[in-house]
N, C-alpha and C positions, 0 to 999 in steps of 0.2 A: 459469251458467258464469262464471268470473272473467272480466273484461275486462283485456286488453292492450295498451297503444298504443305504436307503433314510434315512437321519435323520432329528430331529428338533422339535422344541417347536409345542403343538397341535396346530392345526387348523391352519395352515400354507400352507395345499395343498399337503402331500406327497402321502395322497390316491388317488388323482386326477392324477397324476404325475406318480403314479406306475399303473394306467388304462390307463394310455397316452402311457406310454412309451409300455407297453404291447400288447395294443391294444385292449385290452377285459375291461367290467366292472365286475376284478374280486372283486376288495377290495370295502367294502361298503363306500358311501360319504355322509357324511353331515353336515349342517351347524354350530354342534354345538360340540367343542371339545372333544376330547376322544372316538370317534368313533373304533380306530381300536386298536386293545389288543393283539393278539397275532402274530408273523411275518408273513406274507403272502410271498410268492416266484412266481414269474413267468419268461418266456423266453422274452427279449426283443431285438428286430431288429431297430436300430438306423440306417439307412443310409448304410446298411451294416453290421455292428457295432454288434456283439451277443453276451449279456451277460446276468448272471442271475440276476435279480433283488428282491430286499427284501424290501419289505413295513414294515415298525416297527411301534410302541405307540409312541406318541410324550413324549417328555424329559420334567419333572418336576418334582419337589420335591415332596416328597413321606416318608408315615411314616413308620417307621420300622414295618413289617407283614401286613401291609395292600396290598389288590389288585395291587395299585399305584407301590408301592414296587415289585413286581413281575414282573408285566410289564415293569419297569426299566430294570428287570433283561435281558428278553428276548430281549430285546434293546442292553443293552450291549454285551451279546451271539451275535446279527446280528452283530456291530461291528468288536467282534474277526474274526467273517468267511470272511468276507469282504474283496476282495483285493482293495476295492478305497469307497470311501463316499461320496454319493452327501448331502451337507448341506444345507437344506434348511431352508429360512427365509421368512415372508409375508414383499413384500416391503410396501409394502400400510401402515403398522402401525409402520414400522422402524424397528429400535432395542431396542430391549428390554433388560432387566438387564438375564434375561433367556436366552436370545443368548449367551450374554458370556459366561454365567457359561457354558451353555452344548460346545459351543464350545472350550473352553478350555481340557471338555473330550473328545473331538474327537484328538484336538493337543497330547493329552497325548497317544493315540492310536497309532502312529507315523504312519498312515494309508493315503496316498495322498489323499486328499479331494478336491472338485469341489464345488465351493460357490454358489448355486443356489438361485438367488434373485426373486421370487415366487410372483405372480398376478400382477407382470410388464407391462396389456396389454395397448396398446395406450400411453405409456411413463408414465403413470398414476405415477408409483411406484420408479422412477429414481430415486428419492432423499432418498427414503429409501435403493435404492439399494451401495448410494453413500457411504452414512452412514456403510453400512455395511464390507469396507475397515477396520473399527476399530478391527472387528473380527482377524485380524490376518491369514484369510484363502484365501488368493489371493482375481483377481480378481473377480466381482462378474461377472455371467451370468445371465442377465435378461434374464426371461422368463414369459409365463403365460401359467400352465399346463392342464386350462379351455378351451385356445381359441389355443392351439397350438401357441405361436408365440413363437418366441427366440431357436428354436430347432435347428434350423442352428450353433446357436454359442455354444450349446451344443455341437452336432455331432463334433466340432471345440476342444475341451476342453479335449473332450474325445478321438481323436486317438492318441496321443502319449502314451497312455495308452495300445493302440491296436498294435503297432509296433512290427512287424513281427510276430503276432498272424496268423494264417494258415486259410483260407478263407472259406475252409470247413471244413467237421468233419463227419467219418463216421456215420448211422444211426444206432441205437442202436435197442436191443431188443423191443418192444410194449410190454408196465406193460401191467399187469391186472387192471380196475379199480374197485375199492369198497369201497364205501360208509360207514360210520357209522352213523347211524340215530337212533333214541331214545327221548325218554320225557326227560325234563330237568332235570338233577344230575343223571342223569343214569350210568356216571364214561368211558364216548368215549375217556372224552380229555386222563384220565388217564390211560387207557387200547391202547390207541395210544403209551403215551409216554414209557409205556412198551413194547410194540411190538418195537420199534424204539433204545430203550436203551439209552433213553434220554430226559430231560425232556423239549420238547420239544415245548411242548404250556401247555397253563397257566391250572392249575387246583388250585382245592381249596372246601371249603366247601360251598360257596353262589353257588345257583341256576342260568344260563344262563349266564356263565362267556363267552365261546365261543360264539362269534357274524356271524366274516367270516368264509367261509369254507376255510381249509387249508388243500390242497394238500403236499406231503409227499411221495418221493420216496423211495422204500424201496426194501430189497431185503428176499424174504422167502426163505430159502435152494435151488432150480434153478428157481426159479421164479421170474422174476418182479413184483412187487406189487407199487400201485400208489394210495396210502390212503388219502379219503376225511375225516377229521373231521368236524363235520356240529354241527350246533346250535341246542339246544334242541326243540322238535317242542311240543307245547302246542294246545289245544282247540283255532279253530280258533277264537269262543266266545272270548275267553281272549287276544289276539293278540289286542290291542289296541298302543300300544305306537309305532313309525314310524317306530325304528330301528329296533325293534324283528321283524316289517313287512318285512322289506330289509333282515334279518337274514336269516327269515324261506323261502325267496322267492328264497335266497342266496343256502339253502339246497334241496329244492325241487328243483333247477337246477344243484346238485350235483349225485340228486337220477335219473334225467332225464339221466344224462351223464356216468350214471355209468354201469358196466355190471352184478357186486353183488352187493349185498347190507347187510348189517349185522343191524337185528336191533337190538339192547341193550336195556335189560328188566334187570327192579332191580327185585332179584332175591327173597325179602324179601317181593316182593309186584308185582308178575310177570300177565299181560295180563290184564292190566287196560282197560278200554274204549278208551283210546287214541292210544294205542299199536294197538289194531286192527284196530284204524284206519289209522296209521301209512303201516301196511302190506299192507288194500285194495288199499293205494295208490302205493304202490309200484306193486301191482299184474295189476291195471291199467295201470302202463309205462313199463310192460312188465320187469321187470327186476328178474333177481335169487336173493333169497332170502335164507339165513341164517340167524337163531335164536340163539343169542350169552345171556345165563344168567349167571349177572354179580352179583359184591357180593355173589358170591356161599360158599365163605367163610363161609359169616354168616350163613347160612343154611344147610350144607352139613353134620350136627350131626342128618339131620333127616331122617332116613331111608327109601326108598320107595319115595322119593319128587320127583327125577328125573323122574321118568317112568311113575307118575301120572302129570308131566305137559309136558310129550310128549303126552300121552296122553289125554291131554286137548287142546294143539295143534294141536291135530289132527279132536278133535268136532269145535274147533271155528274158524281155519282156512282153512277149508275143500278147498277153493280155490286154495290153495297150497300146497295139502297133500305131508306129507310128506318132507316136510321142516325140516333142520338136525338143532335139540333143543342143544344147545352145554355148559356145563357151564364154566365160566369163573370167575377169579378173576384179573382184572387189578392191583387192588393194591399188589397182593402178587404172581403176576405173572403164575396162574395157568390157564391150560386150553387151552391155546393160538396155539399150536403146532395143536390142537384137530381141533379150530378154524377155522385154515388158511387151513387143509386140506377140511375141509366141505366146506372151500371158493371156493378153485380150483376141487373139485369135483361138484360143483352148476354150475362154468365157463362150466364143459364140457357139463354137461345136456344140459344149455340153449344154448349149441352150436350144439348140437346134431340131426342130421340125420335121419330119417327110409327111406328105402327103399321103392318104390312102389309097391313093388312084396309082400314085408311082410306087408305092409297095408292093402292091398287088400284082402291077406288070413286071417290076424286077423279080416276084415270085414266081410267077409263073414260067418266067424265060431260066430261074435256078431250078424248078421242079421238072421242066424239061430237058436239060444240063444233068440233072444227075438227081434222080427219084429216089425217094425213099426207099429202106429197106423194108422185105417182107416180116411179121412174126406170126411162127404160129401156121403158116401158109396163108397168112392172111396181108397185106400191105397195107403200111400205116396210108390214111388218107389226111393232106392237108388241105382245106379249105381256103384260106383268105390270113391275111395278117395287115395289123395297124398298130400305129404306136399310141401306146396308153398315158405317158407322163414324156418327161426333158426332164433335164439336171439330174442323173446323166438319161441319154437316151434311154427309151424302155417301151421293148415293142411286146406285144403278144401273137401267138400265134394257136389258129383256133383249127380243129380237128380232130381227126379220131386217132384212138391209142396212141395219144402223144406221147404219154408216161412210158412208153417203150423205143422213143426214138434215142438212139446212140447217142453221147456224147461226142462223135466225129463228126455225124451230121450236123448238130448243134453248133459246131463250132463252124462247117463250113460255110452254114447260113448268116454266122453273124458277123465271119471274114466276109462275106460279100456285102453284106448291110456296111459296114464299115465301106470298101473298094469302093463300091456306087453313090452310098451319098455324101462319100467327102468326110468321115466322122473321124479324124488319126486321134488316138492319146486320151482318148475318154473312153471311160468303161460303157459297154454295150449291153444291157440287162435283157434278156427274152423267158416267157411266161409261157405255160402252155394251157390252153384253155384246151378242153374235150366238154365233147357234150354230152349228155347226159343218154343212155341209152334207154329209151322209152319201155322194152320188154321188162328189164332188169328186176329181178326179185316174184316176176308174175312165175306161176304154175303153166304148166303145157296142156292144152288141154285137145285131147284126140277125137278123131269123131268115130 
């Protein structure tokens, strides 16, 4: 598919525009400029029309080594990839001295560009859009990427762009997805841009640089791999400013969508109070889990550290025994190979199967190991059990007065489901079916 990249001064509407054109609200929006930092990509369907789009940082001046400065960069990168540029401008405030200048770098790209004259709706913005003939980049296309209007004269703009582009396209492999989730400066962005061999979204030393999650296809030796980097997630106590609100709601809908999930623990300071609460939510949505510690570097002169925080993993995350502790160094590229196999070995667990025949029998041999308790003077009875769904596993178990089995036993049944068929680091769901008591609600009737 052709590639697209929206450019232009902030707060102009390219994140609006790249949620329009896609159709999701993937890129975060709001009122107040410098919202989006690193390039965001999705698939967009115009009228037909299939191309990949890239959302960028809006264009301004920026001091050398500052954040500003990097984000520039990653702008200019979306640029080079780019076979066409939609340039957008806010008609409603005109032209600015900043149009020119960035438009001029777009002329110097020698890249065909689309002049998109931006918050046009109800003819509001005409005369900004008029103005904007002075740019030098054809004509303009009014639009408003708020209210849908002007898409027609897009869809118009952009098929000689599309001539004789082929209408389909076979379907390709289905990635894996997985998530990278962690406390802020935990080192996702940088441990991505090594996996990928490029530096591909923004890192740095300040805390919560990453805003959106940014998807990232990739390939691991015959794997597809389809990597979320997501925004560091803090105490929801401290979550007060709007955007880290849209950020972390941005990741927690990256951990919903995902199949693994890797979370990133700084290695110097591993299994904070937020880290666990990072895993219980991820063991909540049902998702495999891998335990990736980063900065291993810095710590890996200490002998014995490895096998005492598996084994701490395994007292505080008891939910997910057995989850593969893996260490890692983003920045000096170590570990990763170790990784990505824990990744695709987590994918099979949580995809994974038992048989009814060998349920049934490890049931039997745990009901004779250690029977239920009585209630009532009465003993709960279990009958049979099979598994109803995968991703993650999820057995039921059928019998009488289930609703009154302990939470100890529950647990001991599903530590053994786990031991016997090999399930570490995915959550293990169990349902209790009872049957229906036939007398129930009848009259006694004496003779």
């Amino acid at each position: 598919m052709p590639t697209v990249a929206i450019i232009g001064r902030p707060n102009v509407g390219k994140s609006t525009l790249f949620n329009r054109l896609v159709g999701q609200r993937l890129a975060l929006v709001d009122d107040r400029p410098g919202v989006t930092r690193d390039r965001r990509e999705g698939e967009a369907n115009l009228a037909g029309l299939e191309f990949r789009l890239i959302d960028t940082a809006g264009l301004e001046d920026a001091e050398a080594g500052s954040l500003s400065e990097r984000m520039q960069g990653q702008t200019g990168t979306a640029i080079d990839a780019a076979d066409l540029i939609f340039f957008v401008i806010d008609a409603r405030a005109g032209i600015l001295p900043a149009d020119g200048t960035f438009a001029e770098q777009v002329r110097r790209s020698g890249k065909p560009v689309i002049l998109l004259a931006n918050k046009a709706e109800g003819n509001a913005g005409m005369a900004g859009a008029y103005d904007s003939f002075s740019l030098g980049l054809g004509d303009p296309v009014p639009i408003s990427a708020e209210h849908g209007e002007g898409l027609g004269g897009l869809v118009e703009a952009l098929e000689p762009f599309f001539a004789g582009d082929e209408a389909g396209r076979e379907p390709g492999e289905k990635p894996l997805k997985v998530a990278i989730v962690g406390r802020p400066n935990a080192g996702k962005s940088t441990l991505v841009n090594t996996m990928i061999g490029s530096d591909r979204l923004l890192t740095g030393p300040e805390a919560g640089i990453t805003r959106d999650t940014i998807s990232l296809d990739w390939r691991w030796r015959d794997h597809a791999i389809r990597l979320f980097d997501t925004a560091g997630l803090r105490k929801r106590a401290r979550v007060e400013d709007k955007l880290e609100k849209l950020s972390v709601a941005d990741a927690l809908r990256a951990i919903r969508f995902a199949e693994v999930v890797i979370v990133l623990l700084d290695a110097t300071i591993p299994f904070e109070k937020q880290d666990l609460s990072i895993v219980d939510l991820i063991e909540s949505e049902g998702r495999a889990l891998v335990i990736g510690l980063n900065k291993w570097d810095l710590v890996a002169d200490k002998p014995g550290l490895l096998k005492e925080l598996r084994i701490e993993a395994g007292r505080l995350l008891p939910q997910v025994r057995g989850a593969a502790v893996v260490p890692v160094s983003g920045l000096a590229g170590e570990g990763i190979d170790k990784l990505m196999a824990a990744v695709v070995a987590a994918a099979e667990v949580w995809n994974r199967r038992v048989s009814t025949a060998k349920m049934n029998g490890w049931l039997e041999e745990a009901l004779a190991a250690h029977a239920p308790p009585a209630v009532s003077g009465r003993r709960i009875k279990i009958r049979y059990m099979t598994q109803v769904k995968a991703r993650p596993p999820h057995f039921a178990l059928f019998g009488n007065q289930l609703d009154a089995l302990p939470k100890s036993y529950t647990r001991y049944l599903v530590n053994g489901i786990r031991e016997t068929f090999d399930l570490p680091g995915v959550p293990i769901r169990l349902s209790m079916r009872t049957g229906k008591n036939p007398f129930e609600g009848k009259k006694k009737v004496w003779d």
